[in-house]
C-alpha positions as CSV (number, residue, x, y, z in Angstrom):
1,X,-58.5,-55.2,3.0
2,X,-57.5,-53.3,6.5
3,X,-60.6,-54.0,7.8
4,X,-59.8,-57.6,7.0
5,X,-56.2,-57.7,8.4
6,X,-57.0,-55.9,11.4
7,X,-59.6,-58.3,12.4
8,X,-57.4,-61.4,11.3
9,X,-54.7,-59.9,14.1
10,X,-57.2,-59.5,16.2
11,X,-58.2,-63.2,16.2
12,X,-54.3,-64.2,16.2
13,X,-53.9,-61.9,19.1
14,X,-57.1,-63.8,20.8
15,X,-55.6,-67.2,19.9
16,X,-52.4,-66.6,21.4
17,X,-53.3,-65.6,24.8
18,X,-55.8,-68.1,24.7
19,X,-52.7,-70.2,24.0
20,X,-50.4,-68.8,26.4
21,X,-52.7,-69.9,29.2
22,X,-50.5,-69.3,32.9
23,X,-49.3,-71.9,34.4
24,X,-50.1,-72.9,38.3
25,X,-50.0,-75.0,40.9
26,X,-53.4,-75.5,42.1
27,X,-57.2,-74.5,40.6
28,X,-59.8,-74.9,43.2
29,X,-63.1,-74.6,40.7
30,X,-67.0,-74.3,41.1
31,X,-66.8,-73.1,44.9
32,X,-69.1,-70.7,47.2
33,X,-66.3,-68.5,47.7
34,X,-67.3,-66.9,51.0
35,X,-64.2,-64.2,51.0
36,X,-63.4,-63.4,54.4
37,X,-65.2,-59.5,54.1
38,X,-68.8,-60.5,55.4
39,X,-70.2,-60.1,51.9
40,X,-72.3,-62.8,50.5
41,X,-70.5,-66.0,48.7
42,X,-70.3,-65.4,45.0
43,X,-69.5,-68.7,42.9
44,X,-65.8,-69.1,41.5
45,X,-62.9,-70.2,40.9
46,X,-59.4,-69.9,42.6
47,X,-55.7,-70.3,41.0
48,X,-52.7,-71.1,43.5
49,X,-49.3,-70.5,42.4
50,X,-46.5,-70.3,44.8
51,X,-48.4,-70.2,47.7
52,X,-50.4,-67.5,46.4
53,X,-53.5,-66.5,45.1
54,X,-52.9,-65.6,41.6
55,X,-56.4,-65.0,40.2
56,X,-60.1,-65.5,41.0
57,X,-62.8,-65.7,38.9
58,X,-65.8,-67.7,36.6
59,X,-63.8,-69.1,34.2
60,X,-59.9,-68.8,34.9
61,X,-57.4,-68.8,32.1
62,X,-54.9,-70.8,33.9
63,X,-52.8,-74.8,33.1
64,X,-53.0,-76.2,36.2
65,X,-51.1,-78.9,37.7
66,X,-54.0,-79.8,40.0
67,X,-57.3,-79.4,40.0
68,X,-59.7,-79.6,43.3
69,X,-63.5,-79.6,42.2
70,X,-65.5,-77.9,45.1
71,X,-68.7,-79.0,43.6
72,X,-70.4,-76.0,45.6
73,X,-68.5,-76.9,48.6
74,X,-67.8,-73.5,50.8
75,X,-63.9,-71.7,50.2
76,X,-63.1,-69.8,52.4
77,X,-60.0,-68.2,54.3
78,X,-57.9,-70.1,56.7
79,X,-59.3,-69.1,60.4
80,X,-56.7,-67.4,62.0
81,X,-57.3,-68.3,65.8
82,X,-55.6,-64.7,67.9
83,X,-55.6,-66.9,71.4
84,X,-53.9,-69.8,72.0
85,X,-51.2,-71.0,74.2
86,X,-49.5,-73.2,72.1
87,X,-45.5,-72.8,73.5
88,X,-44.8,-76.4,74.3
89,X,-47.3,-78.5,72.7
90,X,-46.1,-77.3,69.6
91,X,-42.5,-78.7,69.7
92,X,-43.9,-82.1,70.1
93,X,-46.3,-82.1,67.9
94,X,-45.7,-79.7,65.0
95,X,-48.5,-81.1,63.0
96,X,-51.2,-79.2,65.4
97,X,-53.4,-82.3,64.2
98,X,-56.5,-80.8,66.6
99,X,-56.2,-77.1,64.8
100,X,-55.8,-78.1,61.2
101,X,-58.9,-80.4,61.3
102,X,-60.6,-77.5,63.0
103,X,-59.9,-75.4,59.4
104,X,-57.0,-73.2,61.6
105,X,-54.4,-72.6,59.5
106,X,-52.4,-69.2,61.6
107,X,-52.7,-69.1,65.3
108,X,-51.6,-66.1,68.0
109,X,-49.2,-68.2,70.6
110,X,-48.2,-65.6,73.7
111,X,-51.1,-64.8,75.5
112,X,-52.5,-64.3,78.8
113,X,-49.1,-62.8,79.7
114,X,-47.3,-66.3,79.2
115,X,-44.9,-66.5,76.1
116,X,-41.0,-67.9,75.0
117,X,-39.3,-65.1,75.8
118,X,-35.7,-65.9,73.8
119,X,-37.7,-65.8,70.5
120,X,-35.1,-67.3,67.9
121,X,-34.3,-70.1,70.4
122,X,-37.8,-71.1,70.6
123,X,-38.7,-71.3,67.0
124,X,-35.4,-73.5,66.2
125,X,-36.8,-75.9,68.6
126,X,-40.4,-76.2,66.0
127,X,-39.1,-78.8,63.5
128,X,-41.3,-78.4,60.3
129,X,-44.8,-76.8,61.8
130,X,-47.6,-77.4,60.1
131,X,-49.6,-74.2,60.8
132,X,-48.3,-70.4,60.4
133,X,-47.1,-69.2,64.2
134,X,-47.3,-65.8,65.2
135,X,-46.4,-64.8,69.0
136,X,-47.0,-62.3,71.6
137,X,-44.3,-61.3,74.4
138,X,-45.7,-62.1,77.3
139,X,-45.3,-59.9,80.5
140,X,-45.9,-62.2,83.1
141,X,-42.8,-64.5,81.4
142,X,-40.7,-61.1,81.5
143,X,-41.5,-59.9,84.9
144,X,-40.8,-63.4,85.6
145,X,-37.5,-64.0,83.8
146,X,-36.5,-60.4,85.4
147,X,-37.5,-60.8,89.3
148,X,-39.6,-64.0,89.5
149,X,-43.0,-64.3,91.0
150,X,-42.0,-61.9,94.2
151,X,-45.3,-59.3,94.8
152,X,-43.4,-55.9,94.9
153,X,-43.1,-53.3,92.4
154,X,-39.6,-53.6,90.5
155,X,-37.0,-51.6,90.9
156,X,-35.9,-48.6,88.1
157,X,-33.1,-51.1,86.9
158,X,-35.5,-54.3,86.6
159,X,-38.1,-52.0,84.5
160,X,-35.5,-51.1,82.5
161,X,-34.4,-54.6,82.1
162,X,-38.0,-55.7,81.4
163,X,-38.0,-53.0,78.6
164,X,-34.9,-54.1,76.9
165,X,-36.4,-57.8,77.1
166,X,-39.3,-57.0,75.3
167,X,-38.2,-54.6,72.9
168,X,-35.7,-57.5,71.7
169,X,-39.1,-59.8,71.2
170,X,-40.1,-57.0,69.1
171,X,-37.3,-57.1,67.1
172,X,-37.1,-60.8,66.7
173,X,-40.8,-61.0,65.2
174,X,-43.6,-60.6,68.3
175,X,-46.3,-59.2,67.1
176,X,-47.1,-57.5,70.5
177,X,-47.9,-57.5,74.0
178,X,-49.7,-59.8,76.5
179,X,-50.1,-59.6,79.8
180,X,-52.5,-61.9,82.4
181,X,-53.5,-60.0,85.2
182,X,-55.5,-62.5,87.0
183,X,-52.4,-64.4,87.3
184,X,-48.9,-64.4,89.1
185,X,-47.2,-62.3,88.8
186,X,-48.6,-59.7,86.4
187,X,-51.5,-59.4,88.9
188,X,-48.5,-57.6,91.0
189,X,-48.1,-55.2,88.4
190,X,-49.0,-51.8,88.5
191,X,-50.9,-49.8,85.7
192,X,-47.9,-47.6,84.7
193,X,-45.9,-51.0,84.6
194,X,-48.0,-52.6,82.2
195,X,-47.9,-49.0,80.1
196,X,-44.1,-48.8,80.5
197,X,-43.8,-51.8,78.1
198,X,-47.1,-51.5,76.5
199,X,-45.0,-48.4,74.6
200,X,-42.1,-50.6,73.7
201,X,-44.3,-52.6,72.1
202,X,-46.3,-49.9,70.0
203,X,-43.3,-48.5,69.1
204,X,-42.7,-51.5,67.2
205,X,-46.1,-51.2,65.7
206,X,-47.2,-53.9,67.9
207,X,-50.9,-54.7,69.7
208,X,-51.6,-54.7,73.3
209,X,-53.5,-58.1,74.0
210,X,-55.0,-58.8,77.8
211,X,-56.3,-61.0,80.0
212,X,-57.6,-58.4,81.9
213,X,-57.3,-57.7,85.6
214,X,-61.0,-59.3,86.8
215,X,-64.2,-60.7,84.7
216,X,-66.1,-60.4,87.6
217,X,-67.1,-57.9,89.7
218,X,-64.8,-55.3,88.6
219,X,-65.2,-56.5,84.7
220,X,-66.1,-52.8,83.7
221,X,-62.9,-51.4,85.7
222,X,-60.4,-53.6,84.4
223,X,-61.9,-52.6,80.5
224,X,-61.1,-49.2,81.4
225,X,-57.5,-50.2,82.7
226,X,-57.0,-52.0,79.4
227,X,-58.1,-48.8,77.4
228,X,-56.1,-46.7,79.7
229,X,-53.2,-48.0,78.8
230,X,-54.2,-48.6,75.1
231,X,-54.5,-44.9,75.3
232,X,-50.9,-43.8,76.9
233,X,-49.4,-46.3,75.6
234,X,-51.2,-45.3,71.7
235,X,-51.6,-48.7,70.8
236,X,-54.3,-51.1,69.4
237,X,-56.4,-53.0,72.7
238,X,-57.3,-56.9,71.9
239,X,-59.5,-58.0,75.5
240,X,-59.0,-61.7,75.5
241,X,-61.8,-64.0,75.6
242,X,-64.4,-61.6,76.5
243,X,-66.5,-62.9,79.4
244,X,-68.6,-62.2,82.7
245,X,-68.0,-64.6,85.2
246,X,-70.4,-66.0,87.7
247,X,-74.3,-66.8,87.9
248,X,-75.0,-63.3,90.1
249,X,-73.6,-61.4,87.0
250,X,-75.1,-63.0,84.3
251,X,-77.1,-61.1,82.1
252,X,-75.0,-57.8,82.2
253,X,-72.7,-58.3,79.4
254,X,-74.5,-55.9,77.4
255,X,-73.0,-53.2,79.8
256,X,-69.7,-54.3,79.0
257,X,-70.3,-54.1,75.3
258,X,-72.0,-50.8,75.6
259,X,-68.5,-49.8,77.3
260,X,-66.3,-51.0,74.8
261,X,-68.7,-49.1,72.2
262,X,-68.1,-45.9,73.6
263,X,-64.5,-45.9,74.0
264,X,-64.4,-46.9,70.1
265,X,-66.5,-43.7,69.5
266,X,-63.7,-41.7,71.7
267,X,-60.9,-43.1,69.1
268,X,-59.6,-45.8,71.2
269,X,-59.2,-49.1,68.9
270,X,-60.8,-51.9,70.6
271,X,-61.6,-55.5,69.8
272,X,-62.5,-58.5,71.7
273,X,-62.1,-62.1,71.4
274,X,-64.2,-65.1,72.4
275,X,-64.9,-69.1,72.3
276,X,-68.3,-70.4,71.7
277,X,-68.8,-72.3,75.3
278,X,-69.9,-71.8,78.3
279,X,-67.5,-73.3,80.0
280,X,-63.8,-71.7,80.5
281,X,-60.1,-73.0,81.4
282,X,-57.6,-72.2,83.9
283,X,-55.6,-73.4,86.5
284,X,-56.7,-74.4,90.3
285,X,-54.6,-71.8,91.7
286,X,-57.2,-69.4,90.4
287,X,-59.5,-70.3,93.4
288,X,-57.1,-68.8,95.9
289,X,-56.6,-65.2,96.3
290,X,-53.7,-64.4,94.4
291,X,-51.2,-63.0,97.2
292,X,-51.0,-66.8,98.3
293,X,-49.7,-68.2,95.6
294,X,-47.0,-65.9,95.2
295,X,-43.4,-66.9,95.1
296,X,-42.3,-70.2,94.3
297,X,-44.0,-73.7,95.3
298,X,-42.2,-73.3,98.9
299,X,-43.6,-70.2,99.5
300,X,-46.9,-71.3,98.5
301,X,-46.3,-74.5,100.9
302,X,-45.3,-72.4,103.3
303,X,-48.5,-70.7,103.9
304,X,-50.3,-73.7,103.6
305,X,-48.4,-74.9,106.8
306,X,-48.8,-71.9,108.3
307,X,-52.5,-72.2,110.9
308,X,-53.3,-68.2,110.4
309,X,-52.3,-68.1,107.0
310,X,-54.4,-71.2,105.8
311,X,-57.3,-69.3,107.4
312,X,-57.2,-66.2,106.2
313,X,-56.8,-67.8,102.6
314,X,-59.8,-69.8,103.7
315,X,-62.2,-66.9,104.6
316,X,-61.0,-64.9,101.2
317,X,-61.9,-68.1,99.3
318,X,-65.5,-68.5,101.0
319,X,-66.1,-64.9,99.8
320,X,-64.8,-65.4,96.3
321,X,-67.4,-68.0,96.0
322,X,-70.7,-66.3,97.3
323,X,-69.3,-62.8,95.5
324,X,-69.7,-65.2,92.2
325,X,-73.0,-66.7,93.2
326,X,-72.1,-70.4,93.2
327,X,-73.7,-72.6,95.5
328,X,-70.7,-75.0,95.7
329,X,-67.8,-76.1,94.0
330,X,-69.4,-78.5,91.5
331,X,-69.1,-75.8,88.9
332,X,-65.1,-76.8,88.9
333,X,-64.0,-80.0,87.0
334,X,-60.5,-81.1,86.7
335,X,-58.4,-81.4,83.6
336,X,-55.5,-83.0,84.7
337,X,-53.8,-83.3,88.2
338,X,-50.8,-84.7,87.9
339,X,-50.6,-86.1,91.2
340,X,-53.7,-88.1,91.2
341,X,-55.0,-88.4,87.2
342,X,-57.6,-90.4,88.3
343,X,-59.5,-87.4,89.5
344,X,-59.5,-86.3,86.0
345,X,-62.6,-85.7,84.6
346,X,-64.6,-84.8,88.3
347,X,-65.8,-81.4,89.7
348,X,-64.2,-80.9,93.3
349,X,-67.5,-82.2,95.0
350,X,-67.5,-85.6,93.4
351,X,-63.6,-85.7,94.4
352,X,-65.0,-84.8,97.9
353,X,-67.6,-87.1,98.4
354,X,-65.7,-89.9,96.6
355,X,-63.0,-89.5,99.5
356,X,-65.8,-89.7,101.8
357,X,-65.8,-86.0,103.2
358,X,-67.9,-84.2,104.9
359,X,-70.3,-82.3,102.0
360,X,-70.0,-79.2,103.2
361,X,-68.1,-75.9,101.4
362,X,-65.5,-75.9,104.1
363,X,-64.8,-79.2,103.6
364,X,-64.5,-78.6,99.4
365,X,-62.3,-75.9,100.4
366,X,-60.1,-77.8,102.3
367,X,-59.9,-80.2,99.0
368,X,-58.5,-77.8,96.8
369,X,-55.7,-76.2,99.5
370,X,-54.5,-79.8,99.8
371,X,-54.7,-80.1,96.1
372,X,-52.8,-77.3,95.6
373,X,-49.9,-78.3,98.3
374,X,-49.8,-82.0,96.7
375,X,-48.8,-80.2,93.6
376,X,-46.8,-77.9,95.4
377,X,-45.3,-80.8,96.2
378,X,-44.1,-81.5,92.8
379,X,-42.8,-78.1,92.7
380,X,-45.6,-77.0,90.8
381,X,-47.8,-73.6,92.0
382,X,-50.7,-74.3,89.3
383,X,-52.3,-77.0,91.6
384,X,-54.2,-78.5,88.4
385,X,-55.9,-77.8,84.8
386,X,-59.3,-76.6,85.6
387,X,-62.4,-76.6,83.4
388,X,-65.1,-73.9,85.1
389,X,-68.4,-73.0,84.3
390,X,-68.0,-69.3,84.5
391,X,-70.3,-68.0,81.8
392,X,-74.1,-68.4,80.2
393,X,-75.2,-69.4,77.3
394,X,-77.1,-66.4,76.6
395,X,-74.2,-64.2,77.3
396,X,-71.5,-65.8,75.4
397,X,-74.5,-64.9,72.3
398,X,-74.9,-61.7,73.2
399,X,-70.5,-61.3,72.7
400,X,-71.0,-63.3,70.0
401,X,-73.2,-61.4,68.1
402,X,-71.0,-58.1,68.7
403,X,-69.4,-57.3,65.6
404,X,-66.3,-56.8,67.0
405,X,-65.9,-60.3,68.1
406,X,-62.7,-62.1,66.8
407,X,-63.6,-66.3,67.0
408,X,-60.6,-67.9,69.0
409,X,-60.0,-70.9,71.0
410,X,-57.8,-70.6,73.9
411,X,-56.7,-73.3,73.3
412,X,-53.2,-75.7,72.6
413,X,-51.7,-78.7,70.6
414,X,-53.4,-81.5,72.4
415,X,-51.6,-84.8,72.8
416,X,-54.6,-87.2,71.6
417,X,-56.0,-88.9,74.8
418,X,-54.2,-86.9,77.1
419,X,-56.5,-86.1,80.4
420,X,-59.9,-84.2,80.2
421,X,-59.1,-80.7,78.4
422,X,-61.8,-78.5,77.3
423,X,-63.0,-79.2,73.9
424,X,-62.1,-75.9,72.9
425,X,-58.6,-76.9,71.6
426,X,-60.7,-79.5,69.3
427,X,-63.6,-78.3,68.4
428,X,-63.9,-74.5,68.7
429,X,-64.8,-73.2,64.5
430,X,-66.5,-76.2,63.7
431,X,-69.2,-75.6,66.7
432,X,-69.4,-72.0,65.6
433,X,-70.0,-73.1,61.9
434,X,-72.6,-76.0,63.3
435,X,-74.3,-74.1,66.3
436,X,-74.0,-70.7,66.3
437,X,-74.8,-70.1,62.3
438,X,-76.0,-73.7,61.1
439,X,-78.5,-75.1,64.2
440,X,-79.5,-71.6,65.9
441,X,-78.8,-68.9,63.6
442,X,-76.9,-66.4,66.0
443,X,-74.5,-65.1,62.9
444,X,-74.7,-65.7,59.6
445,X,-72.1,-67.7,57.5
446,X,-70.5,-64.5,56.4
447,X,-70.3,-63.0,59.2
448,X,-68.7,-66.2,61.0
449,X,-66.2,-66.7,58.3
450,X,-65.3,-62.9,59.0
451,X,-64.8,-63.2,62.5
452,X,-62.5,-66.3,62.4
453,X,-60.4,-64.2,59.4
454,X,-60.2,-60.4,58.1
455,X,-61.1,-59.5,61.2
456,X,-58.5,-61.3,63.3
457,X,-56.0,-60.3,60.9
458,X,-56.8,-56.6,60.7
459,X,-56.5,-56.5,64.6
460,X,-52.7,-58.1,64.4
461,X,-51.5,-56.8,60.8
462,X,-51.3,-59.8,59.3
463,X,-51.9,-57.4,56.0
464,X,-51.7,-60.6,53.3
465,X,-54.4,-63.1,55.2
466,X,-57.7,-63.0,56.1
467,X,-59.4,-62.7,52.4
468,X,-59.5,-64.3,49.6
469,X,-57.9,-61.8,46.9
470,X,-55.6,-61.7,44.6
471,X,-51.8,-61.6,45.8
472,X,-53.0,-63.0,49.4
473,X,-51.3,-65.7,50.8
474,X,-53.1,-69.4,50.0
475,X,-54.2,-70.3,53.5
476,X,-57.5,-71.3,52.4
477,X,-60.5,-73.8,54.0
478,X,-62.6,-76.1,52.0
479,X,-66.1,-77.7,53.6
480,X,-69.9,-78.8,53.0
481,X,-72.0,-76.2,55.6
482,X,-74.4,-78.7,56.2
483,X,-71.8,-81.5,57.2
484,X,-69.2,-79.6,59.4
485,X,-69.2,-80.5,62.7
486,X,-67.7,-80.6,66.2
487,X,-67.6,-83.5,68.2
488,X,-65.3,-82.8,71.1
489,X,-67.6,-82.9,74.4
490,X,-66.3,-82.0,77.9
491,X,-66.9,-85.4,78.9
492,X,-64.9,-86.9,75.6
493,X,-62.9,-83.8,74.0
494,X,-60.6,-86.0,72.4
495,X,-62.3,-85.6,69.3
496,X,-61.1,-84.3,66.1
497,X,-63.9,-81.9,64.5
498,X,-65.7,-83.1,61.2
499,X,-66.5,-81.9,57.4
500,X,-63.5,-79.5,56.5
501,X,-62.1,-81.5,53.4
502,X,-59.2,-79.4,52.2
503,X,-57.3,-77.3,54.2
504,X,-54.2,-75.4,52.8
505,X,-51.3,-73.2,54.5
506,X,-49.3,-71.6,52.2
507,X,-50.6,-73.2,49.2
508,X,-50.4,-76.7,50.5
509,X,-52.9,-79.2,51.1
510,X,-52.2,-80.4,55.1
511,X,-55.8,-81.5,55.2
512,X,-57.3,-83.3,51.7
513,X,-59.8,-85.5,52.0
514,X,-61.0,-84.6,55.3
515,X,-57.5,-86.6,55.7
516,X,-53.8,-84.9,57.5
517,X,-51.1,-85.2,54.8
518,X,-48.4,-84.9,56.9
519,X,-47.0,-81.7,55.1
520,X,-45.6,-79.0,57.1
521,X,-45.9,-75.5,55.1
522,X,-46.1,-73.4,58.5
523,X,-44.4,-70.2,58.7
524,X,-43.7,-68.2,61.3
525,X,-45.2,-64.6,60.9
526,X,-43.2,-61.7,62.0
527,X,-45.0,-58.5,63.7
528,X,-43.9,-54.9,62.2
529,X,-41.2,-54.5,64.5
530,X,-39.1,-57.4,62.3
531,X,-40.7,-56.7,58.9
């Protein structure tokens, strides 16, 4: 009779939790789960509640208010892109249409040294985003908010006031520091000024994250500045968009790697980040040597008028060019120039021989300084949006294939049909899922799913995204392998990517149906320094 009893409660006690099935928001059944770790997909199942994931498995013991049938469809984390430049765009278009229909559901705003640098001002001005925003403080927007674009070192009481500055974007929520040392004015700044604030930031638990100082011929140096102050500083190193630029340096990025490898052996934490194209993104100004575009667009005028100065900046220009290995300036197309936008779209020798000028490299030259003081003009130093064919194809593999390799775009909130940007900002996870695992097998799905997720958020602490596990945050991407697609060219980049059917931020479906929704779910997502 005990037997009998105790097997009768046990079959009461099966029937009731059977019964008492949990109730959630959202099943998402019979998919590849492909978890964010690199390991092979495993079929399953995934419960949502709350914006989180509350259980994975075969056969889920959950009531849910909706249920999304993968039918063997891919599931997989949200991509996280680490580099984007997203400050402005975002405020007008909080629905990041070109990211979400990429599968990006967190992006890394602040880099290159260009961020908001009154925090809480800036993310009261982003009404309802639809993708989570993190944000570097940028050191070129500091030294520039403290001194302006002047090329001196600063004084002890503008350092100090640079500290203070960033350790308040600490506080509100950055997640670290950025600097651009190509650019004006952090290529100005000193070593021990970059480590000065570099320490502010990791005492806030935060990441150094740089455009390094040169990709070209001193590529190898300016890694070594970057881990020099990683190292003083005793803070995480992110080297943005990892590249060697020029045709008479292609074919040595393995030295690079081999570099980053060995300070990694030494202790020093090192990743990289890259884009899948050959092809880069910057402004016009880049073509001149950086002293001349100091200061603001009258200084830069200036110059211009001046006979011995618009040499000299000639001559530095002519040997910027042969140092890269470039023939000419057809490697240079334009994005957008506000003063003329019908040049949009050409390299600077079409622009010259459509003007009917001598086709010679003095006389491209010439183009781009009067370029540049057109826009100068209009009170603006950047001359114009530049697309540049700085890179290989067989080097951007080879970084590609380093396992330390986060995927990210570079890229903003596009205004659809706006100018000739680089595809990147459409198109950058979907050519990585097509090309780079589907068409030419450089990295396997696994592994490309883990570089556009756990990855990226191990190198920024985003310690609840990245994988698919249980208590995780719901940013999750649903898509056919086989169909996913990018279709934004350089000639026609306004051109949303293709095959990612669900995406969800926060537990919310912004993408269903390969269709936006119109929800906004975003989050902003603090760094340790406001957790």
């Amino acid at each position: 009779m005990r037997t009998t009893l105790l097997a009768a409660t046990a079959v009461l006690a099966f029937s009731g939790s059977a019964m008492a099935a949990t109730d959630v928001d959202l099943v998402i059944e019979n998919a590849r789960i492909v978890d964010g770790s690199g390991n092979p997909w495993y079929r399953g199942s995934v419960a949502i509640d709350d914006g989180v994931i509350v259980q994975i498995g075969r056969n889920l013991d959950v009531n849910a208010q909706q249920t999304i049938d993968a039918k063997s469809r891919v599931l997989a984390p949200g991509f996280i892109d680490v580099h984007t430049h997203i400050e402005s765009g975002i405020t007008d278009n909080p629905r990041a249409d070109n990211f979400i229909l990429d599968g990006v559901t967190t992006v890394v705003t602040g880099n290159c040294g260009s961020s908001t640098v009154d925090l809480p001002s800036w993310r009261q001005s982003i009404v309802g985003p639809a993708i989570n925003i993190a944000t570097l403080v940028g050191h070129n927007s500091v030294r520039t908010a403290v001194m302006g674009r002047e090329n001196r070192a600063p004084t002890q009481a503008e350092m100090l006031q640079m500290e203070r500055l960033a350790e308040q974007a600490m506080i509100d929520g950055a997640v670290g520091l950025s600097t651009g040392l190509l650019y004006v004015p952090g290529t100005f700044a000193s070593t021990d000024e970059v480590i000065s604030l570099a320490k502010v930031s990791s005492r806030f638990g935060g990441i150094y994250s740089t455009h390094i100082r040169d990709q070209g011929p001193r590529l190898n140096e300016s890694i070594e500045e970057a881990v020099t102050i990683g190292r003083e500083a005793d803070i995480p190193v992110q080297i943005s968009h990892l590249k060697i630029k020029g045709p008479i340096r292609w074919g040595r990025i393995n030295e690079t790697i081999g570099l980053i490898e060995e300070f990694r052996a030494d202790g020093i934490e090192v990743t990289v980040d890259a884009y899948p194209y050959e092809r880069a993104s910057t402004s016009l100004a880049v073509m001149l040597p950086s002293w001349a575009t100091a200061g603001s667009a009258d200084d830069l005028l200036a110059r211009l008028d001046d006979s011995e100065t618009y040499r000299r900046i000639l001559e530095e220009m002519e040997v910027m060019r042969t140092d890269s290995g470039y023939p000419d300036f057809s490697f240079a197309t334009v994005a957008s120039y506000p003063p003329n936008p019908a040049v949009n779209g050409l390299t600077i020798s079409e622009i010259n021989v459509d003007l009917e000028r001598p086709a010679t490299i003095a006389s491209e030259m010439e183009l781009i300084l009067q370029m540049m003081a057109d826009s100068a003009r209009l009170g603006r130093t950047n001359g114009a949006q530049m697309v540049y064919h700085f890179m290989s194809k067989d080097d951007v593999d080879t970084i590609f294939r380093y396992p330390n390799t986060a995927v990210a775009s570079d890229g903003g909130v596009r205004e659809f049909g706006e100018g000739i940007p680089h595809p990147r900002s459409y198109g950058t996870n979907a050519r990585v899922l097509a090309e780079f695992v589907r068409e030419r097998n450089v990295l396997s799905l696994p592994d490309a799913i883990r570089r556009m997720t756990s990855l990226p958020a191990q190198a920024f602490q985003m310690q609840d995204r990245g994988l698919i596990r249980t208590g995780f945050v719901a940013d999750l991407v649903l898509f056919d392998p086989d169909q996913v697609q990018d279709l934004a060219t350089y000639s026609d980049p306004h051109n949303f990517s293709r095959g990612f059917d669900y995406v969800l931020v926060n537990g919310v479906a912004v993408v269903e149906k390969g269709q936006v929704t119109n929800s906004r779910p975003g989050q902003f997502v603090d760094g340790p320094g406001a957790r």
